[in-house]
C-alpha positions in Angstrom: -64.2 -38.2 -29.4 -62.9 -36.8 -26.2 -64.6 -33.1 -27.1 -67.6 -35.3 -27.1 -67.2 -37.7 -23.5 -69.7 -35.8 -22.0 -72.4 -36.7 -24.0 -72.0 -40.3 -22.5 -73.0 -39.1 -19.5 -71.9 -41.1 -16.3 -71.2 -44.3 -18.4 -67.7 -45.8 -18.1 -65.9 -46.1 -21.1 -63.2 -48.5 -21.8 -61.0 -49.4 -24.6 -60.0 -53.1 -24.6 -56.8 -54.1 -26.8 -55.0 -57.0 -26.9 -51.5 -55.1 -27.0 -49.1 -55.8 -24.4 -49.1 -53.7 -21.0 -46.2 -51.4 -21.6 -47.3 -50.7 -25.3 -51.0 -50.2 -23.9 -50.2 -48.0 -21.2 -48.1 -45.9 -23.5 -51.1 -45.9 -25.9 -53.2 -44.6 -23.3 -51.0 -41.8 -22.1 -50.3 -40.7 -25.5 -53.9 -41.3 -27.7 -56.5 -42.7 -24.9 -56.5 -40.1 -21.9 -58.8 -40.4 -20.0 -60.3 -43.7 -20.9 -59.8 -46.8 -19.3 -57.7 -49.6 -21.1 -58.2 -53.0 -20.2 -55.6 -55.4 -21.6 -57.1 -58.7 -23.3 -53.8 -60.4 -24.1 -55.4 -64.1 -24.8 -58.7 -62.0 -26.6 -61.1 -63.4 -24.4 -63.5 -60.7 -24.8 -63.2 -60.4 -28.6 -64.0 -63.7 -29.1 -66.4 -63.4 -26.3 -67.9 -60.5 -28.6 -67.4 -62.9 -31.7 -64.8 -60.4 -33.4 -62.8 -62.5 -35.7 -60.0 -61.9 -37.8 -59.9 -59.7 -41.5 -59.1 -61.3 -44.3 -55.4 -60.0 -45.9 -56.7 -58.2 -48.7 -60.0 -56.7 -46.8 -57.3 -55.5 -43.7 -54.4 -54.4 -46.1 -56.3 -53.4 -49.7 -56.5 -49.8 -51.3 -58.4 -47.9 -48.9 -55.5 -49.1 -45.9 -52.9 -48.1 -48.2 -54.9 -44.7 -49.0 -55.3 -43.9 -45.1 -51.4 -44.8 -44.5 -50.4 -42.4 -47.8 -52.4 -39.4 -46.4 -50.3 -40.0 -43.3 -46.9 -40.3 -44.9 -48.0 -36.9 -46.8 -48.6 -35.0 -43.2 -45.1 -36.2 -42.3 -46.1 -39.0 -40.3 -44.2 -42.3 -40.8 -44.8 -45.5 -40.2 -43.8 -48.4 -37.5 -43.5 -51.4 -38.6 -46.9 -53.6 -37.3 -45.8 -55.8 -33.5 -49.0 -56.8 -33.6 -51.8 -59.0 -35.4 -53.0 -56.8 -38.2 -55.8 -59.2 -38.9 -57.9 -58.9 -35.8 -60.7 -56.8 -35.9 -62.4 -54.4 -33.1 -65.4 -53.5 -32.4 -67.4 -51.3 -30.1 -70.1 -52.9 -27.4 -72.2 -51.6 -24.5 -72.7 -53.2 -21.9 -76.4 -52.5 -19.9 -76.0 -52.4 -16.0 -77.6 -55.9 -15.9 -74.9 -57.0 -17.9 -76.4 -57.8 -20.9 -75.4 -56.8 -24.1 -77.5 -53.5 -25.2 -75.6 -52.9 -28.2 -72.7 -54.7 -30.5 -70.8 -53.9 -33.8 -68.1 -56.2 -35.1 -65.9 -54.5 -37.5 -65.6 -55.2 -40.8 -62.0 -53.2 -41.6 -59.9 -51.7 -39.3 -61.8 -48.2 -39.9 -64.8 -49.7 -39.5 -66.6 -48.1 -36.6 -69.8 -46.6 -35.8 -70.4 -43.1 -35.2 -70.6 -41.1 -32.5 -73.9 -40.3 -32.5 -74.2 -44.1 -33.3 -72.6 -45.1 -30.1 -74.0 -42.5 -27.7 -77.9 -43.2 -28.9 -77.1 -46.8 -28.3 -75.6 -45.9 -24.3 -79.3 -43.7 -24.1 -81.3 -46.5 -25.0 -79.2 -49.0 -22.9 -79.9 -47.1 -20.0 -84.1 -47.0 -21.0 -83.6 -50.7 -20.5 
């Protein structure tokens, strides 16, 4: 994504987790630069957005376990999760009247639209 910022033109970006500070800051530095990471520790704003929680087998079936293998084959190992596994992203935009020009609620944790999903949808925001 980053190779591809500037396709968003001057729209600000931000990531919103519901990590603690120090793990999201840390996050940032090391995955997120340059974004913008807003912390959501009581998930307001997902629940706000109406993103609720996977269910066990949907968040942890095959196709997790698939992702997580590939990783442990490129030498990557794995931390055990601090976190709520079961909650489930999304990606909005946000119009400048502050109105919601675009929403998708995630289905799995690799869920997400595409690029070119998400950058039509900041175009068409700013038409109005």
């Amino acid at each position: 994504m980053r190779d591809r910022l500037d396709e968003f033109g001057d729209a600000a970006i931000a990531v919103v987790t519901f990590s603690e500070p120090a793990a999201s800051a840390a996050y940032q530095r090391d995955q997120l630069a340059p974004l913008t990471v807003l912390v959501d520790t009581d998930r307001r704003c997902y629940h706000a957005y109406g993103m609720g929680r996977g269910r066990v087998w949907r968040v942890w079936g095959p196709k997790t376990w698939w992702v997580y293998a590939g990783l442990i084959r490129r030498g990557r190992w794995l931390r055990r999760p601090t976190e709520d596994t079961l909650q489930l992203g999304g990606d909005v935009v946000v119009r400048s009247d502050g109105r919601v020009g675009y929403l998708y609620r995630s289905g799995d944790p690799g869920d997400r639209p595409s690029l070119d999903d998400l950058i039509a949808a900041v175009r068409d925001a700013r038409r109005g």
